[in-house]
C-alpha positions as CSV (number, residue, x, y, z in Angstrom):
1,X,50.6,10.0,33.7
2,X,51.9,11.2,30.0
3,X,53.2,15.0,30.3
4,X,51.6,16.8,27.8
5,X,52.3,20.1,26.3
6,X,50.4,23.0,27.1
7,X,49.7,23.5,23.9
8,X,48.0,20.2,24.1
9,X,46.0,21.1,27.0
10,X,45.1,24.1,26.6
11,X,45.4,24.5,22.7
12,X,47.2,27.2,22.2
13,X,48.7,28.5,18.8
14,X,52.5,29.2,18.8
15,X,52.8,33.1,18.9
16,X,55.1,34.5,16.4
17,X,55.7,37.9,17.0
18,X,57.3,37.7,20.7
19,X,58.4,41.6,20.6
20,X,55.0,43.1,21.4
21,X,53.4,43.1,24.6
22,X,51.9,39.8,25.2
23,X,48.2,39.6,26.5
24,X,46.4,37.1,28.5
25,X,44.8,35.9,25.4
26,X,48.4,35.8,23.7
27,X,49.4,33.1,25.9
28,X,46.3,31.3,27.3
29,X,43.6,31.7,24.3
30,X,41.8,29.6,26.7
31,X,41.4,32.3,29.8
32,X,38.8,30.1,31.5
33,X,41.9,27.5,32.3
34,X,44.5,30.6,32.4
35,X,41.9,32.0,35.3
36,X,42.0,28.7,37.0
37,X,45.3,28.0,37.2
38,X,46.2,31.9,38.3
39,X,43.2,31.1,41.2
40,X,44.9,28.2,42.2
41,X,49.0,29.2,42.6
42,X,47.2,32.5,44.4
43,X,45.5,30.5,46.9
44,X,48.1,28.2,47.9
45,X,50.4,31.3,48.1
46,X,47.4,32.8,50.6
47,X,46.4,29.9,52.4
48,X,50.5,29.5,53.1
49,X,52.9,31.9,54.4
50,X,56.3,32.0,52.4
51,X,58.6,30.7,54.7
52,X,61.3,33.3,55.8
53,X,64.4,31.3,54.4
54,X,62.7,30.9,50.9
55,X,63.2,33.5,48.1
56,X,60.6,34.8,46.7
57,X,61.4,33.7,43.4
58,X,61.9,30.2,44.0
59,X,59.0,29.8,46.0
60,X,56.7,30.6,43.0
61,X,58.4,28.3,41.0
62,X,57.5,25.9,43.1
63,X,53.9,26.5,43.2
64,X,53.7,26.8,39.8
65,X,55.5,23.8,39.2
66,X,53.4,21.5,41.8
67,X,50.1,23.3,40.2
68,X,51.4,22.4,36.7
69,X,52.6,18.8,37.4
70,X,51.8,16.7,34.5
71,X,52.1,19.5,31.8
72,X,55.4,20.7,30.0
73,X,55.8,24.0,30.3
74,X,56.9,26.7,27.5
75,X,59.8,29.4,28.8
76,X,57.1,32.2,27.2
77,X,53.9,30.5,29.4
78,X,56.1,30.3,32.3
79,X,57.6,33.6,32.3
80,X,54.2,35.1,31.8
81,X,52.6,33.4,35.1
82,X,55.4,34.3,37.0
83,X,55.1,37.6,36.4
84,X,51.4,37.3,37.4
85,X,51.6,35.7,40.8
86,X,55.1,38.3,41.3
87,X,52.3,41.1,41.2
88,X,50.0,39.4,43.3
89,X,52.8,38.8,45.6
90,X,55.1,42.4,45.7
91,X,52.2,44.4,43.4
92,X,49.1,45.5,42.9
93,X,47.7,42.2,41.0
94,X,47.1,42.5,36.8
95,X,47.1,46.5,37.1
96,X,51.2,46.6,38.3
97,X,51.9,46.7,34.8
98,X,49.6,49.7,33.6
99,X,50.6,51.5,37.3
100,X,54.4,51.6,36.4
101,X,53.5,53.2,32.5
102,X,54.5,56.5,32.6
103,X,52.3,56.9,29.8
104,X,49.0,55.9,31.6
105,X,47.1,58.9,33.6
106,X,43.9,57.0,34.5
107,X,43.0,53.1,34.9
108,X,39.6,52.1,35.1
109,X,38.7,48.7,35.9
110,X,34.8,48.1,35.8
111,X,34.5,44.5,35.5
112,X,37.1,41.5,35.5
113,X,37.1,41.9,31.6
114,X,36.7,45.5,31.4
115,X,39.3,47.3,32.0
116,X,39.9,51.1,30.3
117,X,43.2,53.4,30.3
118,X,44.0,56.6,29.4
119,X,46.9,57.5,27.2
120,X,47.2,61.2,26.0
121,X,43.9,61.9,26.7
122,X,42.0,58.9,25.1
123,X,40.1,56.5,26.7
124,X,40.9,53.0,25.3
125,X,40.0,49.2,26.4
126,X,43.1,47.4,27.4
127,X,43.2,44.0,26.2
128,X,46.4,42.8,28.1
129,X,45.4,42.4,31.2
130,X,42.4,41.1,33.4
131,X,40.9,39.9,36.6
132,X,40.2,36.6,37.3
133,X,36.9,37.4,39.3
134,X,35.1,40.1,41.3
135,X,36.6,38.6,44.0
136,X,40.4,39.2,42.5
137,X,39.3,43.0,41.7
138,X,38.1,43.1,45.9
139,X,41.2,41.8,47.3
140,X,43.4,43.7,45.1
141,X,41.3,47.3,46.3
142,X,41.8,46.1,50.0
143,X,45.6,45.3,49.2
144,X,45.8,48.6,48.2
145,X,44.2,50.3,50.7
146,X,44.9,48.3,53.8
147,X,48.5,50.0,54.4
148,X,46.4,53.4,54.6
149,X,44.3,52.6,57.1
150,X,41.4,52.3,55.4
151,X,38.6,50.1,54.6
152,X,36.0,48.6,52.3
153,X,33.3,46.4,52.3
154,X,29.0,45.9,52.7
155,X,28.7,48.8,55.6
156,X,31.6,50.5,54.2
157,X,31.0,50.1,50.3
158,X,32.8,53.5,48.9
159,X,36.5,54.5,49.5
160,X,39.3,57.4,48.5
161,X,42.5,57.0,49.1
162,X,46.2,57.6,47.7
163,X,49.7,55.1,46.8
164,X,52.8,55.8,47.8
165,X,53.2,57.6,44.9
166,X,50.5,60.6,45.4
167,X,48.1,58.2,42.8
168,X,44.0,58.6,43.7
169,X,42.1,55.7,44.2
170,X,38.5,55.3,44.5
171,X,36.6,52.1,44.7
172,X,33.6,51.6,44.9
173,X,31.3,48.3,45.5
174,X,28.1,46.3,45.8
175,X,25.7,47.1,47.0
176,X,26.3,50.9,45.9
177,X,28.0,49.5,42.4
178,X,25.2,47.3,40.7
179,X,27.9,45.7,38.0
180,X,30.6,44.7,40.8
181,X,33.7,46.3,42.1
182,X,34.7,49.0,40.3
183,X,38.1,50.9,40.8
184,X,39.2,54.1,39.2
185,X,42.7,55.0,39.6
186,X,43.8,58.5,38.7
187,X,47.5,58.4,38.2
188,X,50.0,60.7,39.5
189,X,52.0,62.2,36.8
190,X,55.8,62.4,37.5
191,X,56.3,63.6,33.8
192,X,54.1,67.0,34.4
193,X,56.0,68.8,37.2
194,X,57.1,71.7,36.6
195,X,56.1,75.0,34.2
196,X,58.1,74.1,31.7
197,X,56.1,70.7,31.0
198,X,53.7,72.4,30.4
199,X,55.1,75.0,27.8
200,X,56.6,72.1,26.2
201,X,53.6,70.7,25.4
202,X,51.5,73.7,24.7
203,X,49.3,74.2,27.5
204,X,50.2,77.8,27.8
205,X,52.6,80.4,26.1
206,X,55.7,81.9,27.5
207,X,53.6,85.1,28.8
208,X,51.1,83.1,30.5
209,X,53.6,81.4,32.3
210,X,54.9,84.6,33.3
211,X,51.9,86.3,34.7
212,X,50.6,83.6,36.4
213,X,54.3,83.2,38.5
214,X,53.8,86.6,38.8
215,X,50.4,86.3,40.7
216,X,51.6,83.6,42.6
217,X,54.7,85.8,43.9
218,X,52.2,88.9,44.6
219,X,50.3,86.7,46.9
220,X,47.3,87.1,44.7
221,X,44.1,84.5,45.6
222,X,43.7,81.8,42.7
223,X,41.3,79.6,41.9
224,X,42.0,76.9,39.2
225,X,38.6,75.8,37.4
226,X,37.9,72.7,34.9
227,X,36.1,69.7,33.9
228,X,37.4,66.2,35.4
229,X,40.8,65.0,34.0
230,X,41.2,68.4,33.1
231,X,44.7,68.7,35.2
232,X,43.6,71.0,37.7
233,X,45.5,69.5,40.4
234,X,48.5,69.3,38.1
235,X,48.5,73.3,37.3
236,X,47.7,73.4,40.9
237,X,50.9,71.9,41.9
238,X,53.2,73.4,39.6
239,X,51.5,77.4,40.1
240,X,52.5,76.3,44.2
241,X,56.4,76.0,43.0
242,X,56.3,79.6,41.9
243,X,55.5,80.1,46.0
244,X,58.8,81.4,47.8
245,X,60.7,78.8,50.2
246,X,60.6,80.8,53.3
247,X,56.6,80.6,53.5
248,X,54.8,78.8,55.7
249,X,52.7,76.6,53.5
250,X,49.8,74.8,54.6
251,X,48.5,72.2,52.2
252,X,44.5,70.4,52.9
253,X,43.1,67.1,50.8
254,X,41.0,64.6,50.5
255,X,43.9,62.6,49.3
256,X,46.8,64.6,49.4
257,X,48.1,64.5,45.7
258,X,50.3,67.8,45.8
259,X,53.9,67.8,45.7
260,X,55.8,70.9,47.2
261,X,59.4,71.0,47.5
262,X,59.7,74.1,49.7
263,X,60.8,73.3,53.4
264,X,57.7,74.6,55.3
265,X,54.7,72.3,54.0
266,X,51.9,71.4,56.6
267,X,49.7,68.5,54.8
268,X,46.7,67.7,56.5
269,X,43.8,65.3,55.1
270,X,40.5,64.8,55.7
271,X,39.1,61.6,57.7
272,X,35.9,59.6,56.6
273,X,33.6,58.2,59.2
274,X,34.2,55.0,61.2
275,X,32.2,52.3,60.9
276,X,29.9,54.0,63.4
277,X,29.4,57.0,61.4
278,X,31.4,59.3,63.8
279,X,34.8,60.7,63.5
280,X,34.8,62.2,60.4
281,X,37.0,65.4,59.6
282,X,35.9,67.5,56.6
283,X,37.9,70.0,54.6
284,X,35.8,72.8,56.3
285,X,37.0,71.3,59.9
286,X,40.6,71.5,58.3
287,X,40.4,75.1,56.8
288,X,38.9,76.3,59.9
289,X,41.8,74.7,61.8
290,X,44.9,76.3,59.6
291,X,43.9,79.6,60.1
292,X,45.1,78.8,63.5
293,X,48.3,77.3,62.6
294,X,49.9,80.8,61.4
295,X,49.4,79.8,57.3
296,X,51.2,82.6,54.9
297,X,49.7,80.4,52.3
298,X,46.8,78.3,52.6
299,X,46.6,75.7,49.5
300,X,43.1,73.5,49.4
301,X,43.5,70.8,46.6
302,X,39.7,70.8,45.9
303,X,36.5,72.9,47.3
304,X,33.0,71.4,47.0
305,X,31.1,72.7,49.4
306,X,30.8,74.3,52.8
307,X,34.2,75.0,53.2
308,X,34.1,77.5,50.0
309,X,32.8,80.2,52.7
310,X,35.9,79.5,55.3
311,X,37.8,79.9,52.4
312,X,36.7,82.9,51.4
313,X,36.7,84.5,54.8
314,X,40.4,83.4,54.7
315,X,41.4,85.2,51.7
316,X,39.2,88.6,53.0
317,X,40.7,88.5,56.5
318,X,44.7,88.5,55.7
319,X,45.7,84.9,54.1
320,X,46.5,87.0,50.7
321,X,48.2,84.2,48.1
322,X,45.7,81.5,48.4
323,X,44.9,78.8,45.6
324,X,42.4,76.4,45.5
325,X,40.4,74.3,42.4
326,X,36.8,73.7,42.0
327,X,34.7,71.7,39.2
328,X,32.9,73.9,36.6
329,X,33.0,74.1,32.6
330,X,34.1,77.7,32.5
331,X,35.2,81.0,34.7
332,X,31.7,82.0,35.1
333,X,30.5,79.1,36.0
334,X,33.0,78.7,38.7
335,X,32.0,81.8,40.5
336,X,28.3,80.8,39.6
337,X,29.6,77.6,42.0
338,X,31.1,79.3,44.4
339,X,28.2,81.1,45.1
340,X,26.2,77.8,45.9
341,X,28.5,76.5,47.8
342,X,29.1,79.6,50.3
343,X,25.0,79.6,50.2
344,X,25.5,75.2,51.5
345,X,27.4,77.3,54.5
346,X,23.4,78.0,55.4
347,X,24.6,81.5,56.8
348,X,21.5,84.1,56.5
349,X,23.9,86.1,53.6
350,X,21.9,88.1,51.0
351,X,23.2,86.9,47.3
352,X,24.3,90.4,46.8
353,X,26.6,90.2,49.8
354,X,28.1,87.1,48.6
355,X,29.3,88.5,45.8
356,X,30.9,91.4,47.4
357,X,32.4,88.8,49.4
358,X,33.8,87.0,46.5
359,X,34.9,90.0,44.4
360,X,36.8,91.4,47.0
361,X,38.4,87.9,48.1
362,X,39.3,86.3,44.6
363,X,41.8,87.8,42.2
364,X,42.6,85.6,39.5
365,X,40.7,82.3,37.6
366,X,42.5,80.2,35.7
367,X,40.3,77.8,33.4
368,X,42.0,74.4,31.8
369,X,40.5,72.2,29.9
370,X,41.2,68.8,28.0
371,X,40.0,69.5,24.3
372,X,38.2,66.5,22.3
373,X,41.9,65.6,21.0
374,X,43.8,64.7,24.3
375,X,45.4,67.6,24.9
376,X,44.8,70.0,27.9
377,X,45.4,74.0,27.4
378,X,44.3,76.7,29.5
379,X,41.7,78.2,27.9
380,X,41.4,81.0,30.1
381,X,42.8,83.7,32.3
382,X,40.4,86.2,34.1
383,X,40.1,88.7,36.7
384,X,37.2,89.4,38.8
385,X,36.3,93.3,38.0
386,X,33.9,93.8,40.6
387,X,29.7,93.8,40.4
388,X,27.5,95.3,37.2
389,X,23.6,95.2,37.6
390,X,24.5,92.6,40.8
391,X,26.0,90.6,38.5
392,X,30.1,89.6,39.0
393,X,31.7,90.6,36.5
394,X,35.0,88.9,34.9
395,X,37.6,90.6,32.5
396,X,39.6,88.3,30.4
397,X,43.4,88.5,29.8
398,X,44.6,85.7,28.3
399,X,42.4,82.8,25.9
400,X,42.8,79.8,23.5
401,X,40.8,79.9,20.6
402,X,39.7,77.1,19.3
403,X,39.2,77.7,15.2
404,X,38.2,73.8,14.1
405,X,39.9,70.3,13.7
406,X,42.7,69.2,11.6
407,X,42.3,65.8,9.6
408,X,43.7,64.1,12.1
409,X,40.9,65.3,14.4
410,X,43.8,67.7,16.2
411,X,42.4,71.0,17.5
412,X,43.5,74.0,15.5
413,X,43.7,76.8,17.5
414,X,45.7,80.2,19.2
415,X,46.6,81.6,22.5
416,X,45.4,85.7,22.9
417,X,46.5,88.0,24.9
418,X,44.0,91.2,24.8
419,X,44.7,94.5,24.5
420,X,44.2,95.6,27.9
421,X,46.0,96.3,31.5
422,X,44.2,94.1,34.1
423,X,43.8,95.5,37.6
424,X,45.7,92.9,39.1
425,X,48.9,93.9,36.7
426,X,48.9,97.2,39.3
427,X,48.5,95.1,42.4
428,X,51.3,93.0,41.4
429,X,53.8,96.2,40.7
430,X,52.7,97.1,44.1
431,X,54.2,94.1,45.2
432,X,57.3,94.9,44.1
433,X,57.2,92.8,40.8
434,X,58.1,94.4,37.5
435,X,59.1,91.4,35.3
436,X,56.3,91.7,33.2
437,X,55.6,95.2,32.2
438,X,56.8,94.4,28.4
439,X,53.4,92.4,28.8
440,X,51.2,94.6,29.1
441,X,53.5,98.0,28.6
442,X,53.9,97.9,25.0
């Protein structure tokens, strides 16, 4: 048989810039062969075990070169298949790449084809990378999944989980997903730890900062509200640093995504059902359950529901210095939220009671946001002032102000701190804590 080229075969152009990042189409213009050939090394790598006294690197040479026999192979096409059967084999499949991008918060992969990042808030296609088939997007979801104990598939067809790394996964398929697998990827950011992150890039001033460490050392209840992606989880973590090492901290997720480094951390997380429908252990079961675990802090990642009312009753019966986040697009409508969710609890509680119960349980609510450039700023930081006209009422202390756009769509704005002593400021001298009466004692 005459070797041939692959640029014969599979009529590819020679690439002249080599320095960029190279694409599926960069090397295989012809992805319907590129797909075939991936297919094939992959299956003879599944169908075969790697024997123990073979290196992992040779033995994909080998596959390739027995599945390319016939062809000369280019150092650049080469190279570039080997890296894509080294994922398969020791990562996650065509996403490794985008997973190790410390620039990348969110992958979304909705089709073989279709696969979306975000980078600094924007949402754009990424063209380097693809599946070769629903079927590559399922087993690289069960690859990921598998070493969690978890499981997806017809009677099982919707999944969260975590990586190593604290990363949140959700996939989700046929015959819930109409298009195919789809598998959403919130990335944990290493690059956003601490307060000072987020000073550096502009999320909140030097005084914010302040108070809200402040709050967190008077043992003052917090909730964090905001849109999805807005980095509640994020401000979440980094307002639990400003928590004092000698507490013991009690942690409860879906998929635990916090990251404390004080020495007394309980994590628990929730359970879905079995594939009988039974088992399952909520966030409610798990609030209930650290009250009796001696908590000086309890810490839920997320409330959605039920649980909101165990939470509440924590913060009202002693468990001072709790934090938790909840959806909503401002303050008000978080405690409109919080409201309907302590109402799911389907106690026999007059509205008016509830919010007594909230006013008298929640301190502080912190509002982020990501604005239509990218960037995420807290917008707002309110106390709860009590009930006018059975209405709760909340005082603002701190705001961003958004004033318009600059011509390269960039929000032009400014942080505010009003002219006003909150209520809270005296609960937190109370405390002890008098680091930030040039605040608000001017």
């Amino acid at each position: 048989m005459t070797k041939k080229s692959l640029s014969e075969a599979f009529d590819i152009s020679p690439i002249k810039n080599q320095t960029k990042v190279l694409s599926d189409y960069d090397v295989f213009p012809n992805k319907v062969l590129l797909d075939n050939l991936r297919n094939q090394i992959i299956q003879n790598i599944l169908d075969n075990k790697i024997p123990d006294d073979r290196k992992l690197k040779d033995y994909i040479n080998d596959e390739i070169n027995k599945t390319l026999e016939g062809y000369d192979l280019s150092n650049l096409a080469r190279a570039h298949i080997f890296n894509l059967i080294e994922n398969e084999i020791s990562g996650y499949g065509p996403i490794t790449e985008l997973l190790s991008d410390g620039n990348i918060t969110e992958i979304m992969v909705n089709s073989p084809n279709e696969i979306y990042i975000e980078i600094d808030g924007r949402v754009i296609k990424d063209e380097t990378v693809s599946f070769i088939n629903d079927d590559h997007i399922l087993r690289t979801i069960q690859r990921m999944i598998q070493p969690l104990g978890r499981t997806i598939d017809a009677s099982n067809p919707m999944v969260d989980s975590r990586l190593p790394d604290g990363s949140r996964i959700n996939a989700i398929i046929p015959p819930l997903s109409l298009k195919g697998p789809v598998l959403t990827i919130r990335k944990f950011r290493k690059n956003m730890s601490d307060i000072e992150d987020f000073l550096r890039s502009g999320t909140l001033t030097p005084y914010m900062a302040r108070f809200l460490c402040a709050c967190v050392e008077a043992k003052l209840n917090i909730i964090v509200s905001g849109g999805t992606g807005a980095g509640k989880t994020t401000l979440l973590n980094i307002l639990s640093s400003f928590i004092s090492n000698d507490e013991r901290i009690i942690t409860i997720e879906d998929s635990a995504e916090l990251k404390l480094e004080q020495n007394h951390v309980i994590s628990l997380e929730t359970r879905t059902e079995n594939y009988e429908n039974q088992n399952e252990i909520t966030i409610r079961d798990l609030v209930r359950n650290s009250l009796r675990m001696r908590p000086d802090r309890i810490i839920v990642g997320e409330v959605r529901g039920k649980e909101a009312f165990d939470m509440l009753q924590a913060m009202n019966t002693g468990h001072d210095g709790s934090l938790t986040t909840l959806h909503a697009n401002s303050p008000i409508d978080a405690l409109n939220r919080l409201e309907s969710m302590v109402m799911m609890a389907g106690l026999d509680i007059p509205m008016k009671a509830i919010r007594e119960y909230i006013s008298t349980a929640i301190d502080i609510v912190v509002h982020i946001e990501r604005l239509s450039d990218g960037k995420r700023k807290i917008t707002s930081i309110s106390e709860i002032t009590g009930i006018k006209n059975d209405d709760l009422q909340l005082q603002e202390i701190f705001a961003f102000r958004q004033k318009g756009l600059t011509r390269s769509g960039e929000v032009n704005g400014e942080f505010v701190l009003y002219n006003y002593i909150p209520s809270v400021y005296r609960k937190i001298k109370s405390k002890g804590i008098d680091d930030i009466s040039d605040i608000f004692e001017k």
